[in-house]
C-alpha positions as CSV (number, residue, x, y, z in Angstrom):
1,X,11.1,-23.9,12.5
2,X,13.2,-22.2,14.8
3,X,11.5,-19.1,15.1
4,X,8.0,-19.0,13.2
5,X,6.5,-15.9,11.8
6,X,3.1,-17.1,14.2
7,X,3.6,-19.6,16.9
8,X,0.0,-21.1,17.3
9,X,-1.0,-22.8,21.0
10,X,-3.8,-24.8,21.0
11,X,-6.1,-25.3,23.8
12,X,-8.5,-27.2,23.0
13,X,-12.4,-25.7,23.2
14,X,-15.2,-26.3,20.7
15,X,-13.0,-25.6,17.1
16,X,-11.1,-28.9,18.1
17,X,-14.0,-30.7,19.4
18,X,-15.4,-34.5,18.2
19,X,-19.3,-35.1,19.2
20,X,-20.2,-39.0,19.2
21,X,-23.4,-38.9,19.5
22,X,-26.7,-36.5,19.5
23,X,-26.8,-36.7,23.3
24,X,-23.3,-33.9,23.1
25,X,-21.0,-37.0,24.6
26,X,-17.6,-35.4,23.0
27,X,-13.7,-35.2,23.3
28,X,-11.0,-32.8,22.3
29,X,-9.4,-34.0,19.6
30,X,-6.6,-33.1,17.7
31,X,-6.1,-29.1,17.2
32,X,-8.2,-28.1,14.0
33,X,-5.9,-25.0,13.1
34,X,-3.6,-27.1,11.5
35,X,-5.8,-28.6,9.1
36,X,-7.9,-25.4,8.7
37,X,-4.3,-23.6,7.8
38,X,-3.6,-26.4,5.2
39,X,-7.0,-26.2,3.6
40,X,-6.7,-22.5,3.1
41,X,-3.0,-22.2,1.4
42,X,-2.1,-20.5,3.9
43,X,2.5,-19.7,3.3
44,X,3.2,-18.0,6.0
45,X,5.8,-19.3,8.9
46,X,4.1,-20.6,11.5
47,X,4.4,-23.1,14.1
48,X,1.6,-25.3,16.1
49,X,1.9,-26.4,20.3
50,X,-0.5,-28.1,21.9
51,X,-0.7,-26.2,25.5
52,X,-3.8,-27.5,26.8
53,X,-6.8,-29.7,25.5
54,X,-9.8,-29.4,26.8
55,X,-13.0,-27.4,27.2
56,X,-12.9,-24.1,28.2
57,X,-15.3,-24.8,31.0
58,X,-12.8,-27.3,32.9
59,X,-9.7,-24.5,32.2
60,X,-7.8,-23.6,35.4
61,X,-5.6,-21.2,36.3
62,X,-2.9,-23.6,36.6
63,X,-3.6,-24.4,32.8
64,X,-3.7,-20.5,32.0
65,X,0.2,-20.6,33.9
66,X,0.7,-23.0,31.1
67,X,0.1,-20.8,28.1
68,X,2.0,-18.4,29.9
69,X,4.7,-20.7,29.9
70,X,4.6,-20.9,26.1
71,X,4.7,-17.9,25.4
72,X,7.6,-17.0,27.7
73,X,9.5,-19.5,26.4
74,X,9.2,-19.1,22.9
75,X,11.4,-16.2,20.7
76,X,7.9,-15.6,18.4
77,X,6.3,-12.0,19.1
78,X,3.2,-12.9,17.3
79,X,0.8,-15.7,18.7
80,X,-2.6,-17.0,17.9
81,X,-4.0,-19.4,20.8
82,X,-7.0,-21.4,20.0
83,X,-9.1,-21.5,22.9
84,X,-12.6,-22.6,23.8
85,X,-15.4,-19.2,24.2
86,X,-17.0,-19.9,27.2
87,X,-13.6,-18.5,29.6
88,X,-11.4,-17.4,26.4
89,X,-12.0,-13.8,27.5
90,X,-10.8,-14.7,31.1
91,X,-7.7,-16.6,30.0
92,X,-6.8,-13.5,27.8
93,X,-7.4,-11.2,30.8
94,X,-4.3,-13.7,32.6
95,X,-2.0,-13.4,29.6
96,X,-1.8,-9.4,30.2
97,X,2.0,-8.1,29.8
98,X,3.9,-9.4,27.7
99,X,5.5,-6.3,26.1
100,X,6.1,-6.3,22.5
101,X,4.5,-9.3,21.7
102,X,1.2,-9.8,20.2
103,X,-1.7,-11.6,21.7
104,X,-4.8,-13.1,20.0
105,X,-7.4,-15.5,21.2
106,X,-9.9,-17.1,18.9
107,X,-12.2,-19.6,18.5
108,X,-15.9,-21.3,17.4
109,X,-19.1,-21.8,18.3
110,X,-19.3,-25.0,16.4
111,X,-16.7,-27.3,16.0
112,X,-14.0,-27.3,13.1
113,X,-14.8,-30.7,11.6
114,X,-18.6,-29.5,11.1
115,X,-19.3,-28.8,8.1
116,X,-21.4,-25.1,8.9
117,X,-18.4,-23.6,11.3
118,X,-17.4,-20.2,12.1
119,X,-13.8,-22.0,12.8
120,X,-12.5,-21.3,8.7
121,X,-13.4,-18.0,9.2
122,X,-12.6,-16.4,12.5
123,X,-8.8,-18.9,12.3
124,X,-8.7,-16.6,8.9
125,X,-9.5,-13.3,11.1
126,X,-7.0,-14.0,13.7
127,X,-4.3,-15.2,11.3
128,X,-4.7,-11.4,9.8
129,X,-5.0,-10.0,13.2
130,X,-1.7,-11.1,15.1
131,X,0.3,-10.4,11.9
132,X,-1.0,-6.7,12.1
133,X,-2.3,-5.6,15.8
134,X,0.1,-3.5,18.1
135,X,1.4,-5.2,20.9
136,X,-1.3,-6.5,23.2
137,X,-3.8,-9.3,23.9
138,X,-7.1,-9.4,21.6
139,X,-9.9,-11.8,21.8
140,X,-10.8,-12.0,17.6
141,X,-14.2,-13.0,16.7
142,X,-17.2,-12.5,14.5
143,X,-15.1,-10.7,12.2
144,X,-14.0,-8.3,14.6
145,X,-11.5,-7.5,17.2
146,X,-12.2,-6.8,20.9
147,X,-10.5,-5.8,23.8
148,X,-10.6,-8.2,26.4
149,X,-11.5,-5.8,29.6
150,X,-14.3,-4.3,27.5
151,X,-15.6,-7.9,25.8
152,X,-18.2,-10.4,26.9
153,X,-19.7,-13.5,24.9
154,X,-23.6,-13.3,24.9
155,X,-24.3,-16.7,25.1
156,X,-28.1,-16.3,23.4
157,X,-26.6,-15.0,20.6
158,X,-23.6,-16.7,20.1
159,X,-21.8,-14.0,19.3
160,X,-19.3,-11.6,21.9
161,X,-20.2,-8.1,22.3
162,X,-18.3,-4.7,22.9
163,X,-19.5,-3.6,26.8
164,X,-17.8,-0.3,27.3
């Protein structure tokens, strides 16, 4: 695909996530969206990346560069980045201007490969989202969308709020 309808970057976080043991000893595995897109028929034109994997937590600003990277060197104007919760809002906050290209950040509270998951779903969301935002950055989650300078996760919750 030489220049996909949705070019997806994957990095990493809880949706791609494989626990080992009840003690939360896990790695990043594979990125989930691809398998997630495959389950759900999904025909559209997309294409997947692996930018970075690992928890959100350990992200860096050199690893936030990297996504930047991606999308400056890709031709798509619509991308959905998988990314772990706990610093998605920060990393969308870095990927500010980037005229005429559309943005959005999503991910889960529990990992893809569990069988009760909020990945299916909020993947679904974004899919929807990209294909018919303006151009900007969006965090999309819980079945909404949010603007990153006015979002925040509450962690008790598990769920990200509107704070403006």
């Amino acid at each position: 695909m030489s220049n996909p309808q949705i070019k997806i970057l994957a990095c990493g976080g809880t949706i791609d996530k494989i626990y080992f043991d009840a003690k939360s000893e896990y790695e990043v595995g594979e990125p989930q969206i691809l398998t997630i897109l495959r389950d759900s028929n999904v025909s559209l034109d997309y294409e997947v990346e692996s930018v970075v994997r690992k928890d959100s937590l350990e992200m860096t600003d050199e690893d936030r560069a990297e996504i930047r990277r991606a999308i400056e060197g890709s031709a798509a104007k619509c991308f959905l980045i998988t990314h772990g919760t706990d610093t998605m809002i920060e990393t969308a906050k870095y990927l500010e201007n980037f005229p005429g290209r559309t943005i959005v950040l999503t991910g889960s509270m529990e990992p893809a490969r569990f069988r009760e998951t909020d990945a299916v779903f909020n993947v679904g969301c974004a899919v929807i989202a990209v294909q018919t935002l303006a151009a900007g950055v969006y965090v999309v989650m819980n079945g909404r969308v949010f603007d990153p300078a006015r979002t925040q996760k509450n962690v008790g919750a598990g769920l990200f709020e509107d704070v403006s």
